[in-house]
Backbone as CSV, one residue per row, in Angstrom:
resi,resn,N_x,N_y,N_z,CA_x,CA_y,CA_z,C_x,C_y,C_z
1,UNK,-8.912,-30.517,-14.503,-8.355,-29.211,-14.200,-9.109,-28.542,-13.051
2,UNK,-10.569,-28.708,-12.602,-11.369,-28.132,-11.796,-10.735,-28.841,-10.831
3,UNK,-10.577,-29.907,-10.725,-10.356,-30.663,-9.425,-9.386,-30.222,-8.627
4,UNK,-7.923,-29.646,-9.546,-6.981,-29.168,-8.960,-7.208,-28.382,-8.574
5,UNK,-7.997,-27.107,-9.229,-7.926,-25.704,-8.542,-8.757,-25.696,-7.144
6,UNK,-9.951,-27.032,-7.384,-10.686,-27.179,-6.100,-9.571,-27.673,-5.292
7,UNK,-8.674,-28.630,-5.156,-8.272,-29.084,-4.213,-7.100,-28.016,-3.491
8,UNK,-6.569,-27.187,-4.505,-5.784,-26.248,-4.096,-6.552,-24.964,-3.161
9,UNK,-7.391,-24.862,-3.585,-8.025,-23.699,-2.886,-8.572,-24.493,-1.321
10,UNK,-8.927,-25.626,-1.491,-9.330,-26.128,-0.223,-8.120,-26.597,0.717
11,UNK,-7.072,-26.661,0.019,-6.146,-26.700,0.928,-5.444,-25.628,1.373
12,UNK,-5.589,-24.277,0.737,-4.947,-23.211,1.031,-6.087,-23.176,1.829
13,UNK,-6.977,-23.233,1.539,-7.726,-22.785,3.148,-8.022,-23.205,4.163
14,UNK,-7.668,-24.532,4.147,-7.738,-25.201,5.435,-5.974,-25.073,6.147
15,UNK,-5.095,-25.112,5.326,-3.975,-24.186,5.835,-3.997,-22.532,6.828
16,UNK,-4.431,-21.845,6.172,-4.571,-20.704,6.146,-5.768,-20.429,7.846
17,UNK,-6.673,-21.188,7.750,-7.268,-21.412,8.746,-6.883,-22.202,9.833
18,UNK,-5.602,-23.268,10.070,-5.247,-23.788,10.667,-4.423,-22.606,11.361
19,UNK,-3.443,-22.161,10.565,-2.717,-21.271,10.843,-3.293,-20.064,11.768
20,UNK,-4.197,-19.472,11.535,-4.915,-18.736,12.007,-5.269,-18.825,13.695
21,UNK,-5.959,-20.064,13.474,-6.567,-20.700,14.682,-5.157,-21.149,15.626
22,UNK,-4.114,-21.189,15.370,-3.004,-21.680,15.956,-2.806,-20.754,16.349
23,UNK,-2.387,-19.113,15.883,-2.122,-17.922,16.431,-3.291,-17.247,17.307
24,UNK,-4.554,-17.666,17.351,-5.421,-17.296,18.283,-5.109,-18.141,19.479
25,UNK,-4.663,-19.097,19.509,-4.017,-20.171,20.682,-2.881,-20.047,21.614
26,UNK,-1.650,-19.670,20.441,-0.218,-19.267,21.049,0.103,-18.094,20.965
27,UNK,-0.179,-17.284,20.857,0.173,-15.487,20.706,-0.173,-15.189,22.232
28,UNK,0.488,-14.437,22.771,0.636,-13.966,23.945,-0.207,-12.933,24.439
29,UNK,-0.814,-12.189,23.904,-1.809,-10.836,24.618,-2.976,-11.011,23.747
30,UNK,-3.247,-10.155,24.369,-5.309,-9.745,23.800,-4.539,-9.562,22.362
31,UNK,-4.113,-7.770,22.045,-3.877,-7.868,20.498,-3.029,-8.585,19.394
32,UNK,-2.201,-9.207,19.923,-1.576,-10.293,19.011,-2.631,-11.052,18.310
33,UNK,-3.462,-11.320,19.713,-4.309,-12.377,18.889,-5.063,-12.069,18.323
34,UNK,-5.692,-11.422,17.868,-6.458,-9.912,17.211,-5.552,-10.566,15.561
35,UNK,-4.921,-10.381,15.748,-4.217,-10.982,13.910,-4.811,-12.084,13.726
36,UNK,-4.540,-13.358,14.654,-5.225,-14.417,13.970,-6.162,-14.966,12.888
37,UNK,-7.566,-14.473,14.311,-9.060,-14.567,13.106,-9.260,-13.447,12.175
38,UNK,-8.639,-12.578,12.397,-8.641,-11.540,11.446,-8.203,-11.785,10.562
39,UNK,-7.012,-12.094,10.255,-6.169,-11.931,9.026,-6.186,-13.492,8.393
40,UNK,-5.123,-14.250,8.974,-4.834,-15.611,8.487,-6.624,-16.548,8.404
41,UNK,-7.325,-16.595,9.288,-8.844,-17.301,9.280,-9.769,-17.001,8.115
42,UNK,-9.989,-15.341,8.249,-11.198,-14.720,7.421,-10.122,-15.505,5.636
43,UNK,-8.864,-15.495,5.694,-8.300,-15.851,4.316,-8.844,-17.115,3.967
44,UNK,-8.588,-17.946,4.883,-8.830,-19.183,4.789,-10.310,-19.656,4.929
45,UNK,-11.365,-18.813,5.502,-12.515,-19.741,5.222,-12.735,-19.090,4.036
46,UNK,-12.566,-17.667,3.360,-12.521,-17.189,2.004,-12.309,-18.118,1.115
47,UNK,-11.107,-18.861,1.119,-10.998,-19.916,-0.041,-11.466,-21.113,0.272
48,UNK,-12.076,-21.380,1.106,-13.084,-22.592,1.463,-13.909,-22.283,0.758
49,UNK,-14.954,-20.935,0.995,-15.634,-20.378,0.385,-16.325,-20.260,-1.372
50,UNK,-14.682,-20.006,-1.824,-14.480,-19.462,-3.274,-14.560,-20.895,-3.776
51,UNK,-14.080,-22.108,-3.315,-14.035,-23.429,-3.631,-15.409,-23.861,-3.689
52,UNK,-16.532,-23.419,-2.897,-17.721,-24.001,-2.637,-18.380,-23.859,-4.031
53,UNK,-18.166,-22.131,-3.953,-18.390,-21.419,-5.057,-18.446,-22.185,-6.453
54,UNK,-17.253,-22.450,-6.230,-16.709,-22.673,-8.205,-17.516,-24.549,-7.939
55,UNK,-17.119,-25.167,-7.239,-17.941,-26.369,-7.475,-19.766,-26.441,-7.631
56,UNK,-20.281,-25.574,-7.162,-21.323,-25.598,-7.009,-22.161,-24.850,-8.104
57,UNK,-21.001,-23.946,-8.784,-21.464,-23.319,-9.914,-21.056,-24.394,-11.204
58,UNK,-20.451,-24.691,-11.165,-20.175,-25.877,-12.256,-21.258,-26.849,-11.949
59,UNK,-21.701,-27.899,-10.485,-22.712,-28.779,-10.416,-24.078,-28.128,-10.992
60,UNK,-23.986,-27.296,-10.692,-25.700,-26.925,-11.124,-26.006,-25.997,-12.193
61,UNK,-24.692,-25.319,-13.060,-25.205,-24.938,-14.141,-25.020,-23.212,-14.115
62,UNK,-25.508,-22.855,-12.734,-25.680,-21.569,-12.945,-24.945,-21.141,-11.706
63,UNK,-24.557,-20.051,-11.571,-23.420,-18.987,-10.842,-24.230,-19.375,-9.389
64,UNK,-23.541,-19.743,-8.333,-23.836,-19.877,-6.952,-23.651,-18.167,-6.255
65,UNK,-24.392,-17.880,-5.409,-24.541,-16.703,-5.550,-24.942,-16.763,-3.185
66,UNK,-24.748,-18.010,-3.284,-24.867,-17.963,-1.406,-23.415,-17.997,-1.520
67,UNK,-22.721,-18.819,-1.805,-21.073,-18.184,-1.553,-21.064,-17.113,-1.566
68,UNK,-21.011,-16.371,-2.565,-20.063,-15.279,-2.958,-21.054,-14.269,-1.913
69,UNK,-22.138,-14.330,-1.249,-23.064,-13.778,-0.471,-22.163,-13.608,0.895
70,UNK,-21.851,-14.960,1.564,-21.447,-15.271,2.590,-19.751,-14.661,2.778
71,UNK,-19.361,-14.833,1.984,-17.555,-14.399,1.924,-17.843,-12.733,1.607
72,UNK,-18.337,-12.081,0.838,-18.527,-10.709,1.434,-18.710,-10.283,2.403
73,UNK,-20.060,-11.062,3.209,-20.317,-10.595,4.745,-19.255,-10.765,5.620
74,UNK,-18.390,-12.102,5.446,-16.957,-11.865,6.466,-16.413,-10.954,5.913
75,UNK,-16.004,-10.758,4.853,-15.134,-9.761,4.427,-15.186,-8.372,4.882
76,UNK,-16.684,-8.354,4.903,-16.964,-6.913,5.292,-17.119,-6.896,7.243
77,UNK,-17.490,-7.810,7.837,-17.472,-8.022,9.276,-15.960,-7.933,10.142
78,UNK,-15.537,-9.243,9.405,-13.906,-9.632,10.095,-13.674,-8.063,10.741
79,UNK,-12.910,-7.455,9.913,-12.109,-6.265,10.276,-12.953,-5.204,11.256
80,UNK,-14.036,-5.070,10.938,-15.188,-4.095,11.371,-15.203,-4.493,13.079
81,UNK,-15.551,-6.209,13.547,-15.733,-6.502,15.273,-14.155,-6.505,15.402
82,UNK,-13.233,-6.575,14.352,-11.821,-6.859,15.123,-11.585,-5.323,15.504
83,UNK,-11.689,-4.227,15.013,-11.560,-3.230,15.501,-12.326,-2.847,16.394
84,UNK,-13.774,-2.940,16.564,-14.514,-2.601,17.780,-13.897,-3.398,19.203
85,UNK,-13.502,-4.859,19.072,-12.755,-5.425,19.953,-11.548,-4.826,20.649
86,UNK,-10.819,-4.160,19.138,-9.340,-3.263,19.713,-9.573,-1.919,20.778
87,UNK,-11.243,-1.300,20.029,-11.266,-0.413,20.880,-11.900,-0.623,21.974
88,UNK,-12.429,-1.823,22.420,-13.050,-1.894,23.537,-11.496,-2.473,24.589
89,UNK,-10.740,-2.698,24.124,-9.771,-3.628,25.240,-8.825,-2.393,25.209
90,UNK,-8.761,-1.519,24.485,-8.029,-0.034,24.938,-8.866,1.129,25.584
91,UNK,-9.926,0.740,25.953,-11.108,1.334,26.435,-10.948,0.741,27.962
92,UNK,-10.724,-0.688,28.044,-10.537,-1.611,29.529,-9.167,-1.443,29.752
93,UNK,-8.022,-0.428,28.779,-7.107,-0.476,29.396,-6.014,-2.230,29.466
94,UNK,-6.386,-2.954,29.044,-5.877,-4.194,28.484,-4.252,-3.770,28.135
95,UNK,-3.734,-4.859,29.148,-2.298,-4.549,29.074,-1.478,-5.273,27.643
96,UNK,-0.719,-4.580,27.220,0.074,-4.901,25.813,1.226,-5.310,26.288
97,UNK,1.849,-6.466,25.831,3.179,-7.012,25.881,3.985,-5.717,25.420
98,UNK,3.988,-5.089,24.108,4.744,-3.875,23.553,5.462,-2.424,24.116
99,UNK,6.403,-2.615,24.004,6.530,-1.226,25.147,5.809,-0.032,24.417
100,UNK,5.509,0.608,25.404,4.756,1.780,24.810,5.548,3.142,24.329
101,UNK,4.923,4.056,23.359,5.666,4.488,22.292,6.968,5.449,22.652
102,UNK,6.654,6.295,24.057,7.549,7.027,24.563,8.704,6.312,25.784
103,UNK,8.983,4.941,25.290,10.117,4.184,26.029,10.491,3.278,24.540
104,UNK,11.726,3.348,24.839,12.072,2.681,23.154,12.053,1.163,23.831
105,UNK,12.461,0.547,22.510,11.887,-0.890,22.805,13.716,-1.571,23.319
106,UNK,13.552,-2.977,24.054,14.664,-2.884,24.402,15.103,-4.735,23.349
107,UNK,16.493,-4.181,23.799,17.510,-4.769,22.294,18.738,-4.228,22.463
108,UNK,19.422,-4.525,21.511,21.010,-4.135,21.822,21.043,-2.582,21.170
109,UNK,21.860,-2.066,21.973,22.461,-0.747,22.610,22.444,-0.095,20.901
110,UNK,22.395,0.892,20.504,22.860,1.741,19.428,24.105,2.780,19.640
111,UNK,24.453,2.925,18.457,25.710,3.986,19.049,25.217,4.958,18.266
């Protein structure tokens, strides 16, 4: 039963991190890609993480406690440089694919 939940969690996260790393690759502007390692990555090395966790607490008996150390610190980082990043590239003025808020976005006509 451990094996599954290990192998599931290691594959959701090597998913989840693939995924990630793919949208830091093909996404088109500075903030698109800003989702990537943020969102889809920090998930996925999380359950790399949580997997290390639970195996390593079962091998040795007692609660592993550098995982659950390490996946807080992203947890608490990720979002924290992804926003200092947002405000530094709206600080450089970094051009956005998005039209900006006082031109509507374009698409078919409304009546």
């Amino acid at each position: 039963m451990t094996d599954i939940l290990l192998s599931l969690l290691i594959l959701a996260g090597a998913l989840f991190t693939f995924v990630g790393s793919l949208g830091l690759a093909r996404l088109r502007d500075f903030y698109t890609r800003l989702h990537g390692p943020t969102k889809a990555t920090t998930l996925g090395v999380g359950c790399l993480l949580v997997a290390s966790a639970v195996y390593f607490s079962l091998e040795g008996g007692s609660l592993s406690l550098h995982e659950v150390l390490v996946t807080l610190f992203l947890f608490i980082t990720a979002p924290v440089s992804a926003h200092l990043l947002a405000k530094a590239a709206l600080h450089l003025k970094v051009k956005s694919l998005a039209p900006p808020p006082d031109r509507p976005a374009p698409g078919p006509a409304r009546d």
